[in-house]
Phi, psi and omega in degrees: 000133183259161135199126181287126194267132160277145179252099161303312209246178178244329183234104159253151180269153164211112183268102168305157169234122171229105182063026152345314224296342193285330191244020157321292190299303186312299194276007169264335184298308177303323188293336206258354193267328177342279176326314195275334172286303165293350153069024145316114181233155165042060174223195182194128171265162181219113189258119229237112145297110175210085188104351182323162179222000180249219175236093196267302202278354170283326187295319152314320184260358155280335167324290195309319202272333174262341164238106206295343177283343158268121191268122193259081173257158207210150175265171176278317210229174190271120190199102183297347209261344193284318166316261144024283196287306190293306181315326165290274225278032181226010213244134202267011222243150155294310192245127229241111195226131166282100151228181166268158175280313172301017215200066167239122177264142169308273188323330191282318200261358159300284188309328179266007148308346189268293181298327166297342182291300161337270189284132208240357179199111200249145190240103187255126200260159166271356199231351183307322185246140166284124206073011177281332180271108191271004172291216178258158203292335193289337169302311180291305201304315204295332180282329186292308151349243178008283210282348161290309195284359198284287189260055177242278211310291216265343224057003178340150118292015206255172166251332193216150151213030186243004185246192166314146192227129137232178176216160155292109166335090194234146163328315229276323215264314176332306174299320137350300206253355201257325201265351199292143210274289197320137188234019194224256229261336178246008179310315171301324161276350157269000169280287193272005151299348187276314174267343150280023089322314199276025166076025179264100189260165202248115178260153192222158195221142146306111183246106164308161182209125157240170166273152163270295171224173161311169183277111208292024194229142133271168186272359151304297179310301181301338176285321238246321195252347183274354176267300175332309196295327159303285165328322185267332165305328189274334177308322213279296184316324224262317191282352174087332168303004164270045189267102178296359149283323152212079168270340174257098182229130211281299231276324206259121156309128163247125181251185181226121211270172164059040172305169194030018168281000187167125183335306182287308183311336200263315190296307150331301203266025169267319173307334183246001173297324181324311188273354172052039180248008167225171200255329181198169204204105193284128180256136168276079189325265199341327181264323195292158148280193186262352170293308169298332162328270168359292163326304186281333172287007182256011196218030162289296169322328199264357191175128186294151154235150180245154163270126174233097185327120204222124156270352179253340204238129138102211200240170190272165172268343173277147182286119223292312193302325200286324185242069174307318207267352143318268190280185160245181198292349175275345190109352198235139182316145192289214147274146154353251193345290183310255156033302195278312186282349184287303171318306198285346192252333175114356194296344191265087178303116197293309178303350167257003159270336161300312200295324189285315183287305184314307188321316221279310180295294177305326171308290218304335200266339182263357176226057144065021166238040180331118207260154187231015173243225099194127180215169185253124147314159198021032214001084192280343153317335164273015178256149190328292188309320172245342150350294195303310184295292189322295186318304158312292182290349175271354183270005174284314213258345203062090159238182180244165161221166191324124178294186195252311188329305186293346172287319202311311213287300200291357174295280187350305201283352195232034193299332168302339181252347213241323192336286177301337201269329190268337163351279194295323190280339157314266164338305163298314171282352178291309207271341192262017183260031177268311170318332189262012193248351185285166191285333183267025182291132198253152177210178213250152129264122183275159165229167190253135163205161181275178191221133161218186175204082197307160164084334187225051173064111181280176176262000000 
């Protein structure tokens, strides 16, 4: 997305919070005695929640009541890089600071009020000087690691990328950080690997460091998301999309899946339509409410909306007797798998799967979000067989729909969660594949888009 960016603020602050709550209260009062010291205006802090188990987000939203300038944003799970990631693309400030709650250096955030008029990317390393990182020893050897194998693999030049950050809000960087493979403990050092391939340059400031409380991970959990993560980077790498031809990529919509599935998702993705970081927003008709509807309709002008045509999750918009080969005795759509091997055996009646898409078309449209689009939960839209129904109805309605190229691309990158789905997508076209050669296959307008999904651990 190009879209030239407003700054309502000037500063945003972004603390991830993960089990905060005993030095929560305290270390947002010192940050705020900070500001005030520095004589800092038009700026916002914002504390991204994410997964916490003690009462981290009731003490944020008492936070919100004592500061008109603190915002309370929150993740489903526990995730520094997802924290991290929703904090930029939710954030109104021209200039963008990665801190910590145990971790605001006074000094760090003097020098890039200066330094950002220059500089579009400031690094405060804990390893620049010897001895400011004052943590335990096994923390230092692991951070020295790391930032070795860093510039042996990538060249980095840098010494830290795991500590305080600012940035210039910039496209390159929105695009960047959207494009980034990684979902945890390393997203940040894959942000600035990244952007150092574009020829971004990084300036870094010596920052002291002690510990505050212990490390809030176990070193299992951190081994776990730091491998995961290493995986998905190398996936990215070995296919060439760590590439800077196309990490900036200009053309493709970013849209945001799953509206109405759930209060905090709906509420993420209001937060960055806010932020003017998504171009559009696929609704689950079965799920939204009419309040949230409501929410959305006040960003109707600002951004498309889509239906996102869904078989799996929650009860139909149709009355369960009309469509049986649908639900379960309960009422409720069956599962993706289940869905699939039912589809793939004949067991799925395609007229009660039309009848569920119109109805589905028709909800969005009796609450004003009359949709310019069509996309799928677990996009089951690309399997042959319900293509075909879609293409049909959006070519009734004139819509346009997702290309497949962009489910594939996003398949691809995911084969541990993806695996069986492509299975089946393999099966279906072996058994369906005179359907996909016939004369009379009816098509679409595509449109491209990146996909994302705020609020629910992105994808």
């Amino acid at each position: 997305m190009t879209k030239k960016i407003i700054h309502p603020k000037k500063h945003s602050f972004i603390f991830p919070v993960h089990n905060e709550a005993l030095h929560l209260s305290s270390q947002i009062k010192l940050f705020y005695q900070l500001l005030n010291k520095e004589r800092i205006t038009k700026f916002e802090v914002l504390l991204v929640e994410n997964g916490s188990s003690d009462q981290s987000w009731s003490i944020i939203k008492q936070l919100t009541k004592k500061y008109s300038s603190l915002r309370a944003l929150r993740v489903n799970k526990a995730s520094y890089g997802q924290a991290l990631k929703h904090g930029i693309l939710s954030s109104l400030g021209q200039f963008v600071y990665i801190l910590n709650v145990d971790l605001f250096d006074h000094d760090f955030i003097s020098q890039t009020q200066k330094l950002l008029k220059k500089h579009k990317i400031i690094i405060g390393s804990k390893t620049l000087i010897k001895n400011y990182d004052q943590r335990n020893l096994l923390r230092r050897a692991q951070t020295k690691l790391f930032h070795q194998l860093l510039k042996i693999l990538f060249a980095y030049p840098g010494t830290d990328t795991h500590g305080l950050k600012a940035f210039r809000l910039t496209p390159i960087l929105i695009n960047t950080l959207r494009n980034c493979a990684t979902k945890h403990e390393i997203l940040d050092t894959e942000l600035l690997l990244k952007l150092h391939q574009q020829q971004q340059t990084i300036k870094e400031i010596p920052i002291k460091v002690t510990e505050l409380r212990p490390s809030r991970y176990t070193s299992w959990k951190r081994m776990r998301a730091l491998l995961i993560d290493l995986y998905r980077l190398a996936s990215f790498y070995l296919i060439n999309t760590f590439d800077r031809k196309n990490i900036y990529q200009k053309n493709k919509l970013i849209i945001a899946d799953d509206y109405g599935l759930s209060p905090l998702v709906d509420q993420a993705i209001l937060n960055q339509i806010e932020a003017k970081n998504l171009d559009g927003v696929s609704v689950l008709a079965n799920l939204i409410s009419k309040s949230e509807a409501q929410k959305l309709l006040h960003f109707k002008k600002q951004i498309k909306i889509g239906l996102h045509f869904n078989l799996t999750r929650g009860k139909p918009i149709t009355k369960s007797y009309l469509i049986p080969s649908l639900v379960n005795h309960q009422g409720n759509f069956f599962s993706l798998f289940i869905f699939l091997i039912k589809l793939l055996f004949g067991q799925i009646r395609l007229n009660e799967i039309d009848l569920e898409l119109n109805n589905q078309f028709k909800r969005l449209e009796s609450l004003t979000l009359s949709p310019t689009y069509v996309d799928s939960e677990q996009h089951i839209h690309t399997f042959n067989l319900l293509n075909q129904l879609v293409v049909k109805m959006t070519n009734q309605y004139k819509l346009s729909i997702r290309s497949t190229a962009s489910t594939i691309s996003y398949l691809i990158f995911r084969p541990h969660k993806y695996l069986m789905f492509c299975v089946l997508q393999a099966l279906f076209f072996a058994r369906y594949f005179s359907l996909t050669l016939t004369k009379n296959r009816i098509s679409s307008p595509l449109i491209e888009t990146n996909i994302t999904h705020p609020g629910n651990l992105y994808d």
